[in-house]
LOVEX-942063 format. One line per 3 residues: number of its first residue (from 0); their letters; for each residue x, y, z of N, C-alpha, C, O, CB. Coordinates in nm, 2 decimals. Each point is the difference from the previous one (the first is absolute). Glycine has a CB too. Example, Ala and Ser with C-alpha at 12.3 -4.5 7.8 and 13.67 -1.06 7.14 Angstrom:
BEGIN
0) AS) 1.32 -0.57 0.78 -0.09 0.12 0.00 0.09 0.12 0.00 0.10 0.00 0.07 -0.29 -0.12 0.05; 0.15 0.23 -0.19 0.09 0.11 0.00 -0.08 0.11 0.08 0.05 0.11 0.01 0.07 -0.17 -0.23
***
This chain:
BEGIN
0) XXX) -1.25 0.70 0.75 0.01 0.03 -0.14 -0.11 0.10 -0.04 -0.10 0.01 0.07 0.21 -0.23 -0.12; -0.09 0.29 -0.05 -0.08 0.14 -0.04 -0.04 -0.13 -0.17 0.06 -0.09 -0.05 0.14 0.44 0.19; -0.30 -0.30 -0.18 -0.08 -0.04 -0.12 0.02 0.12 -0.09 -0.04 0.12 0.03 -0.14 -0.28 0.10
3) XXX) 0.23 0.14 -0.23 -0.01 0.15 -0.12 -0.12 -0.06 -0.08 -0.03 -0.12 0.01 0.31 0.21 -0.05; -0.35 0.00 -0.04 -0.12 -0.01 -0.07 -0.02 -0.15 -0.12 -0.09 -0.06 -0.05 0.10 0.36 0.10; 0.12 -0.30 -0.05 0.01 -0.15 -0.14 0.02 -0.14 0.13 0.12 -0.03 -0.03 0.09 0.20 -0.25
6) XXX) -0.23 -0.24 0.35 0.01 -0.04 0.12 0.14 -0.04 0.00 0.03 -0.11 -0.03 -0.27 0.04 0.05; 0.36 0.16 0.02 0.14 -0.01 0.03 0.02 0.05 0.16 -0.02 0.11 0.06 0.08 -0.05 -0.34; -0.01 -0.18 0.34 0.07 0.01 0.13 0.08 0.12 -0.01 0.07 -0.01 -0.10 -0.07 -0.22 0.15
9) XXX) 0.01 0.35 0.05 0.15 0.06 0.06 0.00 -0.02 0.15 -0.09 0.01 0.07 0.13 0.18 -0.25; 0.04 -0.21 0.19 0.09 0.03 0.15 -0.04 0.12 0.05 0.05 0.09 -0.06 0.16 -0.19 -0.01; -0.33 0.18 0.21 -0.02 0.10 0.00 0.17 0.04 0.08 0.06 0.11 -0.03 -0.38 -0.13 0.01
12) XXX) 0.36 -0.04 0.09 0.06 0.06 0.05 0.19 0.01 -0.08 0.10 0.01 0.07 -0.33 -0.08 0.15; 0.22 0.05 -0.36 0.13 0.01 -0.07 -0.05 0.07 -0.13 0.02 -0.07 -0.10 0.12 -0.14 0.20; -0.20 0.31 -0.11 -0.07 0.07 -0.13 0.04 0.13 0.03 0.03 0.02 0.12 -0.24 -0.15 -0.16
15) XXX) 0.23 0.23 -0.08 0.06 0.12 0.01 -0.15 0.09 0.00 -0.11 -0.05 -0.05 0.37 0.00 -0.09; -0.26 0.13 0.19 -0.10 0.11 0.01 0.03 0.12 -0.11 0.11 0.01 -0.05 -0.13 -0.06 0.32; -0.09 0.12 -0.30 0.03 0.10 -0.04 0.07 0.15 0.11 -0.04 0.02 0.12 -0.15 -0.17 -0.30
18) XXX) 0.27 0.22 0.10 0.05 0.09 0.10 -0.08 0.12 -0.05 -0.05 0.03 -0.10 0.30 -0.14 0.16; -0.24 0.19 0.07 -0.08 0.15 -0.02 0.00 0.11 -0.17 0.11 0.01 -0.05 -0.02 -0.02 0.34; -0.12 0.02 -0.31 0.02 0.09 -0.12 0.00 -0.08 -0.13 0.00 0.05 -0.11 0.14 0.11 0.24
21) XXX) -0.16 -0.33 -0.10 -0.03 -0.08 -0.11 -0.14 0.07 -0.07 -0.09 0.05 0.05 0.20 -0.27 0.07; -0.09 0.21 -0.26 -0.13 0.02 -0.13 -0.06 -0.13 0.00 0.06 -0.07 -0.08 0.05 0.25 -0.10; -0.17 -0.22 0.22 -0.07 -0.15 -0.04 -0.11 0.05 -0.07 -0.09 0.06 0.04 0.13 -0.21 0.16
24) XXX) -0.01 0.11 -0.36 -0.10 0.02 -0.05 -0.15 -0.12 -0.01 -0.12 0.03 -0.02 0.33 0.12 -0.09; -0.11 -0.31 0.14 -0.15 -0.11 -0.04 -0.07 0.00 0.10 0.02 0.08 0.09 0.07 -0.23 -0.22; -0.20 0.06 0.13 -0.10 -0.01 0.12 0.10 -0.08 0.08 0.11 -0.04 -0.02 -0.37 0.05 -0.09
27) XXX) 0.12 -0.02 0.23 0.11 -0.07 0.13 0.01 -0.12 -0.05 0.11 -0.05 0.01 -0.18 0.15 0.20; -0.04 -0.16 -0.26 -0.01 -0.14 -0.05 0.14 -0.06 -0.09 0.05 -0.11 0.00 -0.34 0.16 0.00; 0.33 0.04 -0.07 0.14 -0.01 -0.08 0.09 0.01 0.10 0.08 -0.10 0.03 -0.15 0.20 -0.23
30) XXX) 0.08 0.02 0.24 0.13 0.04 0.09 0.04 -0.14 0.12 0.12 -0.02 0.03 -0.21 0.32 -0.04; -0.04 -0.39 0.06 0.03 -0.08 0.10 0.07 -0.15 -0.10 0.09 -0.08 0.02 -0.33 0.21 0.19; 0.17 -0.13 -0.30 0.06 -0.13 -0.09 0.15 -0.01 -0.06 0.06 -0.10 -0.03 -0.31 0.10 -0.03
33) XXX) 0.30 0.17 0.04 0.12 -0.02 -0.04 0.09 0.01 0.07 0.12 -0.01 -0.04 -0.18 0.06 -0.11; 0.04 -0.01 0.29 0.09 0.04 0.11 0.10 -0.09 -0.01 -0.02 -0.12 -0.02 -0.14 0.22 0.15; 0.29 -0.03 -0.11 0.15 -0.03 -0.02 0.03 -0.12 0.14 -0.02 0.05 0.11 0.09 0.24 -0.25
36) XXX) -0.03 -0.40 0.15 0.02 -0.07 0.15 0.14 -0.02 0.02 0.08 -0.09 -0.05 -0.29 -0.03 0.06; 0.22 0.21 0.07 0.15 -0.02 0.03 0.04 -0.13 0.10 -0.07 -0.07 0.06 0.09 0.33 -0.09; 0.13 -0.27 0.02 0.03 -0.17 0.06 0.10 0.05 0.13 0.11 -0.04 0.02 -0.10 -0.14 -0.29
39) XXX) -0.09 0.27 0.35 0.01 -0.01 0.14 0.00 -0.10 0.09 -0.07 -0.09 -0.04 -0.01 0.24 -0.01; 0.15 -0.17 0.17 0.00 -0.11 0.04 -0.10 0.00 0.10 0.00 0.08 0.09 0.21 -0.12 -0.16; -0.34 -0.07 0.05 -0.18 0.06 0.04 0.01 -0.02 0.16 0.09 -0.07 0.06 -0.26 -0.04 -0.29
42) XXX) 0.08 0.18 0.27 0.01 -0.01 0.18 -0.11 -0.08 0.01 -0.06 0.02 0.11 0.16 0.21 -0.02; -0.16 -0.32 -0.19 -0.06 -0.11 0.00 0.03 -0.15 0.03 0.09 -0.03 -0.09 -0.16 0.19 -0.03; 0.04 -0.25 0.18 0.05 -0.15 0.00 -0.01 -0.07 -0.09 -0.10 -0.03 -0.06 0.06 0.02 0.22
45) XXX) 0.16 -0.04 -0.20 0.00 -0.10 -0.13 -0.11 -0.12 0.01 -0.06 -0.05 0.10 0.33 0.09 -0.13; -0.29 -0.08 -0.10 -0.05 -0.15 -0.01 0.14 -0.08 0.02 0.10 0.02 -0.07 -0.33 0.01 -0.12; 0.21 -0.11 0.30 0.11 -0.15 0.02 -0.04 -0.11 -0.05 -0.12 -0.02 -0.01 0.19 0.07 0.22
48) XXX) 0.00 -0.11 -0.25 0.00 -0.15 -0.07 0.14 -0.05 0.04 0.08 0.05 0.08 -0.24 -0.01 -0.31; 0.17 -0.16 0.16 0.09 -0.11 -0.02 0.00 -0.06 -0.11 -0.11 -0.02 -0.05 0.10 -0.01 0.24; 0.12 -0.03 -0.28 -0.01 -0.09 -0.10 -0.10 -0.09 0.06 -0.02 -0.01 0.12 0.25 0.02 -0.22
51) XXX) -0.32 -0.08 -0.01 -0.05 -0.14 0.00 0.07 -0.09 0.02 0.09 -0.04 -0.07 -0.21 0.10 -0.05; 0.08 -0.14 0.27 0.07 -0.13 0.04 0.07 -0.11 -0.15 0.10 -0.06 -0.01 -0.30 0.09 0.26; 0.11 -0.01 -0.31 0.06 -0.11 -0.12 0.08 0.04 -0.13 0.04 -0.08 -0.09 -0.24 -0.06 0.17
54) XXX) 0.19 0.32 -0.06 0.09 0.04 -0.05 0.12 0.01 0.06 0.07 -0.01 -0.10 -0.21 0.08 0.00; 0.23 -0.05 0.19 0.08 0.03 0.09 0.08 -0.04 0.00 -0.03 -0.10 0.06 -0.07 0.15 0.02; 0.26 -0.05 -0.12 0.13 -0.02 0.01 0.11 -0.03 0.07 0.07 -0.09 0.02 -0.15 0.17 -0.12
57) XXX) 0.05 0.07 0.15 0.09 0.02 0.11 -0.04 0.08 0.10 -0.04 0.10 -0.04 0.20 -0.13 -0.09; -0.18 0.02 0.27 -0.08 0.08 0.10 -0.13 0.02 -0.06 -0.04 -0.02 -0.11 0.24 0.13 0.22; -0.27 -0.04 0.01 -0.14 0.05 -0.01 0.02 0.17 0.03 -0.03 0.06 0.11 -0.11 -0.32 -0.02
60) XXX) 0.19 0.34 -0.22 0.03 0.10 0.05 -0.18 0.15 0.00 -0.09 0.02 -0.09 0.42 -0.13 -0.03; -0.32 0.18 0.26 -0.13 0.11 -0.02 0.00 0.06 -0.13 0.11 -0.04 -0.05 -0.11 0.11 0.31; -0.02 -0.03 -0.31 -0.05 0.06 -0.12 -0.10 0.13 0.05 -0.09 -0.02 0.09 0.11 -0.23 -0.23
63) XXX) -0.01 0.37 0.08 -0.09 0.13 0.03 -0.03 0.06 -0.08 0.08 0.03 -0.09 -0.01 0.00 0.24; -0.18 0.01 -0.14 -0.06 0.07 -0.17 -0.06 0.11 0.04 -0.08 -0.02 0.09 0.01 -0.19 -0.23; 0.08 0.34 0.11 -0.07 0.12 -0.01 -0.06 0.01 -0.15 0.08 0.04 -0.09 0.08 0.08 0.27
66) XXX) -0.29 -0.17 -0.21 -0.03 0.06 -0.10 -0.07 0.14 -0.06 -0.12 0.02 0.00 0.15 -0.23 0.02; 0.07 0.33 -0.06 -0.01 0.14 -0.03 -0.12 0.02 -0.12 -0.08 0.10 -0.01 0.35 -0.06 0.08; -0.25 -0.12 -0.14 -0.08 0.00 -0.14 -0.07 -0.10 -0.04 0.06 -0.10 -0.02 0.09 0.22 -0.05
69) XXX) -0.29 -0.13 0.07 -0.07 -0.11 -0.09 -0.10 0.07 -0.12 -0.08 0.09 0.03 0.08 -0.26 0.18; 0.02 0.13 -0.32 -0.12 -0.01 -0.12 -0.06 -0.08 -0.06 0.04 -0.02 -0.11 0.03 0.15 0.08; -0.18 -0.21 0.09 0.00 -0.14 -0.01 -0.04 0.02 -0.19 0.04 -0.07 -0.09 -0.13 -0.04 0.41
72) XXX) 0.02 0.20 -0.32 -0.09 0.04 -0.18 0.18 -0.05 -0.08 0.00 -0.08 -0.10 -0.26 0.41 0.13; 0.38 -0.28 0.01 0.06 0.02 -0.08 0.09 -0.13 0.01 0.05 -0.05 -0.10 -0.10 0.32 0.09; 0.07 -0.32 0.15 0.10 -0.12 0.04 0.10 0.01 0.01 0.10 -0.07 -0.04 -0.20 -0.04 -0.04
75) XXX) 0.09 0.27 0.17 0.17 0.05 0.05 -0.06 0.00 0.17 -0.11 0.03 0.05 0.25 0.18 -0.29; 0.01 -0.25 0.30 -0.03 0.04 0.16 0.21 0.03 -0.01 0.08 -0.03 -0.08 -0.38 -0.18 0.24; 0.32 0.31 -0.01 0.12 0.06 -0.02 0.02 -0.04 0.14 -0.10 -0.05 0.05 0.10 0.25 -0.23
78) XXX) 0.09 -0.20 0.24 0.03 0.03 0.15 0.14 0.01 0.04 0.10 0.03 -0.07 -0.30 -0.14 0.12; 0.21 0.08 0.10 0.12 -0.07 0.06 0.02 -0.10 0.05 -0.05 -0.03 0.11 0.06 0.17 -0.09; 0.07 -0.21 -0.09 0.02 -0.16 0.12 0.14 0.02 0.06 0.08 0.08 -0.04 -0.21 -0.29 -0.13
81) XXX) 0.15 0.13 0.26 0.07 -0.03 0.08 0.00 -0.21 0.06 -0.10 -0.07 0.02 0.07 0.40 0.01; 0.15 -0.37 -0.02 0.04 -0.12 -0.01 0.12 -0.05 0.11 0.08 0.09 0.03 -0.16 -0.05 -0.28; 0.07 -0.17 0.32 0.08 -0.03 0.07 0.11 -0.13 -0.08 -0.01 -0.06 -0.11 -0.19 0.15 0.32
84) XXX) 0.28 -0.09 -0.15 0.06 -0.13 -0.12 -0.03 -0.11 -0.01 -0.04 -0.06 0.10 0.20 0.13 -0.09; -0.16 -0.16 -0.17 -0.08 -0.10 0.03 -0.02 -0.04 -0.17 -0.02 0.08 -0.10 -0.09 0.01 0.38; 0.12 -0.23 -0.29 -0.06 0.01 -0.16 -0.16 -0.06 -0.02 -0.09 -0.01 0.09 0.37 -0.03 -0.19
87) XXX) -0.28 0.01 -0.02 -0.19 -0.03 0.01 -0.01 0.00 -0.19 0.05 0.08 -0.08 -0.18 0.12 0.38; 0.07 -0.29 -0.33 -0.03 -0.05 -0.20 -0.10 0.11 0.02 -0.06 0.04 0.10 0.07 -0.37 -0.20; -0.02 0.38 -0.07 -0.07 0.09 0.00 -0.07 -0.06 -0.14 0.05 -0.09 -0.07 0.11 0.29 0.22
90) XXX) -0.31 -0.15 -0.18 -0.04 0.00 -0.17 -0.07 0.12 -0.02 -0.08 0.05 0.07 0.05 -0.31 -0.10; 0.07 0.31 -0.09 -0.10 0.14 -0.03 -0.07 -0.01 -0.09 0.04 -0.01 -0.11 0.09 0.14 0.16; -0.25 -0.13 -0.03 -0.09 -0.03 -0.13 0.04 0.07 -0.14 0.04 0.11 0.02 -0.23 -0.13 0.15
93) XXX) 0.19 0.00 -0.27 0.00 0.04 -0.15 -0.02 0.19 0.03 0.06 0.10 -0.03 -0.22 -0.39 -0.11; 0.06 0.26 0.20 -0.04 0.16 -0.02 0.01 0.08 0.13 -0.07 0.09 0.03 -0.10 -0.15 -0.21; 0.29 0.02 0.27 0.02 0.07 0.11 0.19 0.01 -0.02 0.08 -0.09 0.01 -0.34 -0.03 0.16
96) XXX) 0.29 0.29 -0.19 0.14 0.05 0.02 0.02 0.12 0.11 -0.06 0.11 0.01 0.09 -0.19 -0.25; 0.05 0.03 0.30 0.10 0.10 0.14 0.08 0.10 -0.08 0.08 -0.02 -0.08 -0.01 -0.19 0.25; -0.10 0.31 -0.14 0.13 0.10 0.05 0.04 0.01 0.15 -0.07 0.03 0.09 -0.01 0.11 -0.28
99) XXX) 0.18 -0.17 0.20 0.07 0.04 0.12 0.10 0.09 -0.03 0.05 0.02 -0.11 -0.08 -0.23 0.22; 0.05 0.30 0.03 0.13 0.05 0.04 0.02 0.00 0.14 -0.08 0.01 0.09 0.07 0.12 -0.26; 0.18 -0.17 0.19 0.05 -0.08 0.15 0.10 0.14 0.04 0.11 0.04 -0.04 -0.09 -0.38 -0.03
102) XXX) -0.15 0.40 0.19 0.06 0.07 0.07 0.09 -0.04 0.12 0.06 0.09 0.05 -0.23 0.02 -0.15; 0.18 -0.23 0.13 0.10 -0.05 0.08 -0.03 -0.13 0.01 -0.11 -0.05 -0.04 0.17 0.25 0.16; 0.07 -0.25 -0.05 0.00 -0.18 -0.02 0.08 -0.04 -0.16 0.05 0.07 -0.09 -0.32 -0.10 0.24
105) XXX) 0.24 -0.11 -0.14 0.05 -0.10 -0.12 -0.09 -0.11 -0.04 -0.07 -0.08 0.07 0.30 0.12 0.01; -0.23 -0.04 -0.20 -0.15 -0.12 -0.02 0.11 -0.06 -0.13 0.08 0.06 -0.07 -0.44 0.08 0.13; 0.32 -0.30 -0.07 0.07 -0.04 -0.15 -0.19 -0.07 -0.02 -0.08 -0.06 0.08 0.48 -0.04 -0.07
108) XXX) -0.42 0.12 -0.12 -0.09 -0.09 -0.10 0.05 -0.10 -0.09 0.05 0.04 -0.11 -0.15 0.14 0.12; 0.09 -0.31 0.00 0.01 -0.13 -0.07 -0.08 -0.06 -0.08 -0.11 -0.05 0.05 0.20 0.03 0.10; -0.08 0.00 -0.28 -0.06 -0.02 -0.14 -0.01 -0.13 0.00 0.11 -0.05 0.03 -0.02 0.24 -0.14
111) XXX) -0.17 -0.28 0.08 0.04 -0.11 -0.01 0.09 -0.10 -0.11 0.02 -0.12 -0.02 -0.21 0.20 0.14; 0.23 0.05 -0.18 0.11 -0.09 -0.13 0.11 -0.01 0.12 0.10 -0.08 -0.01 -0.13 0.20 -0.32; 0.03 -0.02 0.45 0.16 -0.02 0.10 0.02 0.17 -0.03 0.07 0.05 0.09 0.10 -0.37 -0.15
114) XXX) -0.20 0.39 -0.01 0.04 0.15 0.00 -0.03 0.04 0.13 -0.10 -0.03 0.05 0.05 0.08 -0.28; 0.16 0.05 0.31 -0.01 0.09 0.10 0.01 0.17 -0.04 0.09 0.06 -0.04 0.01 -0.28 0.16; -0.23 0.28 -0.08 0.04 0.16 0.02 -0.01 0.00 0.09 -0.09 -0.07 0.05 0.04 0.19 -0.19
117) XXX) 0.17 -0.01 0.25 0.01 0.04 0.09 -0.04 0.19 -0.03 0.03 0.07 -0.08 0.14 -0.31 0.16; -0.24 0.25 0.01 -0.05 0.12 0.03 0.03 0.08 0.13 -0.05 -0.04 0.10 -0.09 -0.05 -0.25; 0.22 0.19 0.14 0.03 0.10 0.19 -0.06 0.12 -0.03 -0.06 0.05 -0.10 0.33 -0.12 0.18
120) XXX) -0.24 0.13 0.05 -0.05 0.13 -0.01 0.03 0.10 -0.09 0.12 0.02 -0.01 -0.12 -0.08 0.20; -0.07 0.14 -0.26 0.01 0.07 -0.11 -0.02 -0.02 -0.10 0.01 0.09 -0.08 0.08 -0.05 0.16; -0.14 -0.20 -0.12 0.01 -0.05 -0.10 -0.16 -0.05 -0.03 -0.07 0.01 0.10 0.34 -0.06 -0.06
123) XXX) -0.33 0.01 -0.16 -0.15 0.00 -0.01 0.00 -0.14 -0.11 0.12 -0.04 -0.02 -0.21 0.34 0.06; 0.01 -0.36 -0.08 -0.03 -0.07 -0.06 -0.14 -0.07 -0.04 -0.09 0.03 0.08 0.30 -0.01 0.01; -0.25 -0.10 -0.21 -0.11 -0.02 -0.05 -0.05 -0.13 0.04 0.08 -0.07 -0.07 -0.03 0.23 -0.10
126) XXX) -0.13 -0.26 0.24 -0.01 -0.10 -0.03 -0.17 -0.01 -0.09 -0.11 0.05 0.03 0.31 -0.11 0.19; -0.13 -0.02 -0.32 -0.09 -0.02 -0.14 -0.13 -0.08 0.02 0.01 -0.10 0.08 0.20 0.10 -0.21; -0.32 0.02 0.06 -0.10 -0.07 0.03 0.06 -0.19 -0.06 0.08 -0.03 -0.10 -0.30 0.29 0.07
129) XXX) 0.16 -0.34 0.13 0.04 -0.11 -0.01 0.11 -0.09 0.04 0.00 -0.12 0.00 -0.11 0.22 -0.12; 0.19 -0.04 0.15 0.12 0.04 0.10 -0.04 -0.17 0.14 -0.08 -0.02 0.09 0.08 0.43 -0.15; 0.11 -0.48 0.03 -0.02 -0.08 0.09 0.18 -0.07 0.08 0.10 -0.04 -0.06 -0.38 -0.01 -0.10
132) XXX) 0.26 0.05 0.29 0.14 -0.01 0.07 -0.03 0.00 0.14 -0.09 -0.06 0.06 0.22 0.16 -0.23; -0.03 -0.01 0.22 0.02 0.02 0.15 0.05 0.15 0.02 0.07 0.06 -0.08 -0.01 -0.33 0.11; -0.10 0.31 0.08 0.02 0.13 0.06 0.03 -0.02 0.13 -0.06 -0.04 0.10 -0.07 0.14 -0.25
135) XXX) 0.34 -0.03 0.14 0.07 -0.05 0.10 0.02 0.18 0.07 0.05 0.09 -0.06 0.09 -0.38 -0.07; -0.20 0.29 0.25 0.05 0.19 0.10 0.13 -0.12 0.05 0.00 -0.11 0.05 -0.31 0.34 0.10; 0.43 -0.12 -0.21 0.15 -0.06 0.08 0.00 0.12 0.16 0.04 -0.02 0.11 0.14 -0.06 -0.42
138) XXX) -0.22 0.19 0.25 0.00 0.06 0.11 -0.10 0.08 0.05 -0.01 0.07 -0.10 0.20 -0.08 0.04; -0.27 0.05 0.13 -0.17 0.08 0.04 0.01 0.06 -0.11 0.10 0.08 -0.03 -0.15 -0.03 0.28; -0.07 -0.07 -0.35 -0.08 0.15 -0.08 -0.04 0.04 0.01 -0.10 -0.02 0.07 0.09 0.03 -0.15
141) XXX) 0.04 0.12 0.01 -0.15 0.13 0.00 0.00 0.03 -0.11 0.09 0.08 -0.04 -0.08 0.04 0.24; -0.11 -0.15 -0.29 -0.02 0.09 -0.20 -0.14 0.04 0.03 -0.08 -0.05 0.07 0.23 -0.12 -0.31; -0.14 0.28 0.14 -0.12 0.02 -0.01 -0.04 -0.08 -0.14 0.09 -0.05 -0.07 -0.07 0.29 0.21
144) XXX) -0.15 -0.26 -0.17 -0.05 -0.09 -0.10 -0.10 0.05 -0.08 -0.08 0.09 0.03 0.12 -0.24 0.10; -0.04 0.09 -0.29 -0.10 0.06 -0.06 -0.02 -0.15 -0.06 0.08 -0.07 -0.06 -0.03 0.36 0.03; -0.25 -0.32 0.09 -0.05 -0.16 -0.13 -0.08 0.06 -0.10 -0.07 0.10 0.02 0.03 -0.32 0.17
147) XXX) 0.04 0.16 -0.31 -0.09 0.04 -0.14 -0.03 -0.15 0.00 0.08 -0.09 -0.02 0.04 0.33 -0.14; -0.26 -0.24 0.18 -0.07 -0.12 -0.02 -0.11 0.05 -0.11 -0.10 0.07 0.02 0.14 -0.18 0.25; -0.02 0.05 -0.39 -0.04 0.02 -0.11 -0.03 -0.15 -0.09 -0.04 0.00 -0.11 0.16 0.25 0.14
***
C-alpha cells in the first residue's frame, strides 16, 4: 500500500498514473492523496479468512480480500472480495454500511424478520448499518466493495 498525505491507503499496484503531457498543477503531496484507484484485478495476495466457527451455517467457505482502498481519518476501505459457497450470521454495527457490486456468482442475504435478497452478477446492493442475519454465496463470488464506517 502507498500512504497519500491525509493517512489514506492505495493499492500501489491498481492506481492510475499521470500520462505524458498531463498539467499537474497541485503539489505532489496533493497529487499522491487524490490519486484515482482503479479496481484492477491486484497481482497482490489476498487476505484469507473464514467465517467465525460460531458464526457458521453452512460449510467453512475461503473467503479473499484485496483491499484497494483504505481511509482510516474518513472510515472508508474499497476492494475486491471473492467467496466460496457457504452461509455464515452476520451483524453490522449501527455505523458500518456495504456497498457491493457482484461481478460474478450468486449470494442471497437473510434478514431476520425471514426477508430474502438475492443478489447475481450485475447486480449491487446496500447492506445497512445494523443489519443483522445471514450471508448465503449460492454460487463462488466476486464484488467489488465499498465500507463507510462512520
Amino acid at each position: 500500500m502507498a500512504f497519500g498525505v491525509d493517512g489514506c491507503e492505495m493499492s500501489s499496484l491498481s492506481t492510475t498514473t499521470p500520462q505524458d503531457g498531463d498539467r499537474l498543477t497541485q503539489p505532489p503531496q496533493a497529487r499522491e492523496a487524490s490519486r484515482i484507484v482503479r479496481f484492477d484485478q491486484p497481482l497482490t495476495l489476498p487476505a484469507i479468512d473464514h467465517p467465525r466457527a460460531d458464526r457458521r451455517e453452512v460449510g467453512c467457505p475461503t473467503r479473499e480480500t484485496w483491499t484497494l482502498y483504505e481511509c482510516g481519518p474518513d472510515g472508508v476501505s474499497a476492494g475486491i472480495w471473492s467467496c466460496e459457497v457457504g452461509r455464515w450470521r452476520i451483524a453490522f454495527a449501527p455505523h458500518k454500511h456495504e456497498y457491493f457490486f457482484v461481478l460474478e456468482g450468486r449470494l442471497r442475504l437473510h434478514d431476520q424478520a425471514g426477508g430474502v435478497t438475492e443478489v447475481a452478477a450485475g447486480q449491487g446492493a446496500v447492506i445497512p448499518g445494523g443489519f443483522e442475519g445471514a450471508f448465503e454465496v449460492l454460487e463462488p463470488v466476486r464484488k467489488h466493495f465499498v465500507v463507510v464506517e462512520r
